[in-house]
N, C-alpha and C positions, 0 to 999 in steps of 0.2 A: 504493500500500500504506500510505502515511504517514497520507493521509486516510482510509481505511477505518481504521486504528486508531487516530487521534483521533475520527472519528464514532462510535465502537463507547466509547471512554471517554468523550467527553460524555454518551451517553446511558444510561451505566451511570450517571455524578454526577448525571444528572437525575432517576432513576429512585432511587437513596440521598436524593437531597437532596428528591423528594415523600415517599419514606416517612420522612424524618424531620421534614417537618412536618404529616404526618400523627399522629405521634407525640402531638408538640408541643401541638397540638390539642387531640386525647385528653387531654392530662392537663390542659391547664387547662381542659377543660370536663368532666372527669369526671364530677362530680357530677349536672353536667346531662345528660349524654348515657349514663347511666346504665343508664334504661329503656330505649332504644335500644340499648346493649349487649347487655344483658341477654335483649333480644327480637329480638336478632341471633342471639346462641348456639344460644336455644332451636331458633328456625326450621334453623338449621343442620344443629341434631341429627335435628329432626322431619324432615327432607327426605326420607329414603331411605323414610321411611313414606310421604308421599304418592306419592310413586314408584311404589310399591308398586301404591297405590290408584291411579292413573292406569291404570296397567297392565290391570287390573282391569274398567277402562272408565268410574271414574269422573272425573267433572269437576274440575277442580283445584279449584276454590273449594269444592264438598262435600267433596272430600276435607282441603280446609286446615280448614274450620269441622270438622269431625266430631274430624281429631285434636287442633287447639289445644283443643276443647271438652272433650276425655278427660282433656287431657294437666291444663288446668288446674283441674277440677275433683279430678285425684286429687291434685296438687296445694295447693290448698285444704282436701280434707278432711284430707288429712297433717297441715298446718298447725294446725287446728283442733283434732285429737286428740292432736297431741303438742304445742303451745307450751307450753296449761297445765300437763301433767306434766313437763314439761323445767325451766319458771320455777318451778314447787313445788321441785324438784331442786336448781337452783341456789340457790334461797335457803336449803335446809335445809343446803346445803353448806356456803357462807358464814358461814352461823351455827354451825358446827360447827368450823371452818378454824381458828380460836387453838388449841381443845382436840389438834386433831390437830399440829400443829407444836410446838406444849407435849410432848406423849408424843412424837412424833418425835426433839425434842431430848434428853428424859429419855436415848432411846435411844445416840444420839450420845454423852451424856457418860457415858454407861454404859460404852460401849466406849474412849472416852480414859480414863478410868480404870482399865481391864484393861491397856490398852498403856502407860500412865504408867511403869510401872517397865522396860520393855523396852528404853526409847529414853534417849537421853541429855536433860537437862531442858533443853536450849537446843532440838534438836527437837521436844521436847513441848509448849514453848511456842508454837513456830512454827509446829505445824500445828493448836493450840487456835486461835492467833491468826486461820490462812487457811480455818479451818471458821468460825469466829467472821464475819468479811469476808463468806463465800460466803453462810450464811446471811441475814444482811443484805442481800446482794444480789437472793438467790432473793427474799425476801419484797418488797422494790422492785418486782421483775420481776411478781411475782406480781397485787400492789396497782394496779399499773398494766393488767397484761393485764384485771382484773376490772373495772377501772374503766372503760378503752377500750371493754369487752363492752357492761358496762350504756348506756355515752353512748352507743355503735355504735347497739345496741339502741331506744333510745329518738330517736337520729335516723331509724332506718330506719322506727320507727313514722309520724315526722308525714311523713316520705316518701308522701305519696300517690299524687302523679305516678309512681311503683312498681310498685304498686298495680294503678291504670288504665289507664299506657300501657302497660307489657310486655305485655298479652294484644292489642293492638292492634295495638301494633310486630309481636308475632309471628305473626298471621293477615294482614296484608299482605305480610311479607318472604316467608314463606311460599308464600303463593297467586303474586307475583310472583317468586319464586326463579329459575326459569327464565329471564327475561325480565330480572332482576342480573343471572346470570352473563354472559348475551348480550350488554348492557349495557357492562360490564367487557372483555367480550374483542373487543369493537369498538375499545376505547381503544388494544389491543396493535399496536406496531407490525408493518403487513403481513409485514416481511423475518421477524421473528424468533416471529412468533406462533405457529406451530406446534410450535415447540420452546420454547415459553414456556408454553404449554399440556399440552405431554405429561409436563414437570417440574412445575406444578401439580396435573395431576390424579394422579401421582405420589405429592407430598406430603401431597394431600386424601386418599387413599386410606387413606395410614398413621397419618396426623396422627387422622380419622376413625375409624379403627378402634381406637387406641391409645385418642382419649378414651373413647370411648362403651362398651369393654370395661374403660377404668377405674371410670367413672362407675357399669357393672355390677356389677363385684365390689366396689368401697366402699360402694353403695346393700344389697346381700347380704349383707354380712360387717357392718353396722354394725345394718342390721334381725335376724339370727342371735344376734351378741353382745349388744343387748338385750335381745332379747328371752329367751335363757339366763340372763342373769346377773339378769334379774328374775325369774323364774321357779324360779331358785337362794335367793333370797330377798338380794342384794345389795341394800344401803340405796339407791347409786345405779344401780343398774344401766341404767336409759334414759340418763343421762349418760353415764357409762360407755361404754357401746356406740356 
């Protein structure tokens, strides 16, 4: 009994100690292993479509080329129709953003002034003082998130390998999906594999349904509120949304 429950905890430390340098990995090649990522996800999500299409009677490689080819062309023209109006967006924003935080504050010392005589002046100073701080802080926070955007932004551009390998990464991972999983679940050890298996496909179940019902209502509710709020005649309303 001693040895089955030291075999049973070695190989739970073996199995922590690959996922964490798998981890490990991951983050220092992130950058590079990006598009790999990236066209990991995809393939994941597209899965249950070719599925579909198998079923169906077609061939797995027509059915991986047919959907990476929908998936990335709609994709693309997304892309194409909204970056321009989005980068217009921001920039008119930007250049708008001192006027609004000017009037913002007007507002703010509007209202210390109303409460000025309600509170005692050792409080009125302390909380001019900690609005005074926050604001200062917000606009750091603020200068920073816009700046991180613009560099994010203009790295992801000279990103080519982006670009070109994510449609590749994901018509292989794809087309070979079946043939991973197989793969992976040969690696499991005999003793414990079926119950390593019926708790992964468990978790893929939920994990799967939970993203891909996210991904639906944020992709619904973000094309709705745009599309409303420009149609309302909001200055930013494609941001916005």
């Amino acid at each position: 009994m001693g040895e089955a429950g030291m075999s049973a905890e070695r190989r739970i430390l073996i199995w922590v100690a690959i996922l964490a340098a798998i981890v490990v990995v991951l983050h220092v090649l992130s950058e590079v292993l990006l598009p790999f990522v990236v066209g990991a996800a995809v393939a994941y999500f597209l899965d249950p479509a070719a599925v579909r299409l198998e079923r169906r009677g077609w061939s797995r490689t027509l059915a991986t080329s047919v959907i990476s080819a929908a998936f990335f062309l709609i994709v693309g023209a997304a892309i194409l129709l909204l970056v321009p109006v989005l980068q217009a967006q921001i920039v008119e924003f930007a250049t708008h953003l001192p006027g609004y935080i000017d009037r913002g504050w007007a507002v703010v010392q509007g209202a210390l002034m109303e409460i000025q005589g309600r509170i005692a002046p050792e409080d009125f100073d302390r909380l001019r003082a900690a609005l005074g701080s926050q604001a200062g802080g917000a606009l750091s926070w603020l200068g920073e998130l816009l700046k991180g955007f613009v560099s994010g932004g203009l790295a992801l551009f000279n990103l080519l390998s982006l670009v070109f390998l994510t449609p590749l990464v994901t018509f292989y991972l794809l087309r070979d999906w079946p043939k991973v999983t197989s793969r992976i679940e040969s690696w499991l050890p005999r003793a414990d594999a079926k119950a390593i298996l019926t708790v992964l496909s468990e978790i893929d179940a939920a994990l799967a349904g939970f993203a891909r019902g996210q991904a639906l209502v944020c992709l619904t509710m973000g094309i709705l509120y745009a599309a409303a709020l420009s149609l309302a005649g909001l200055q930013f309303g494609l941001l916005v949304g």
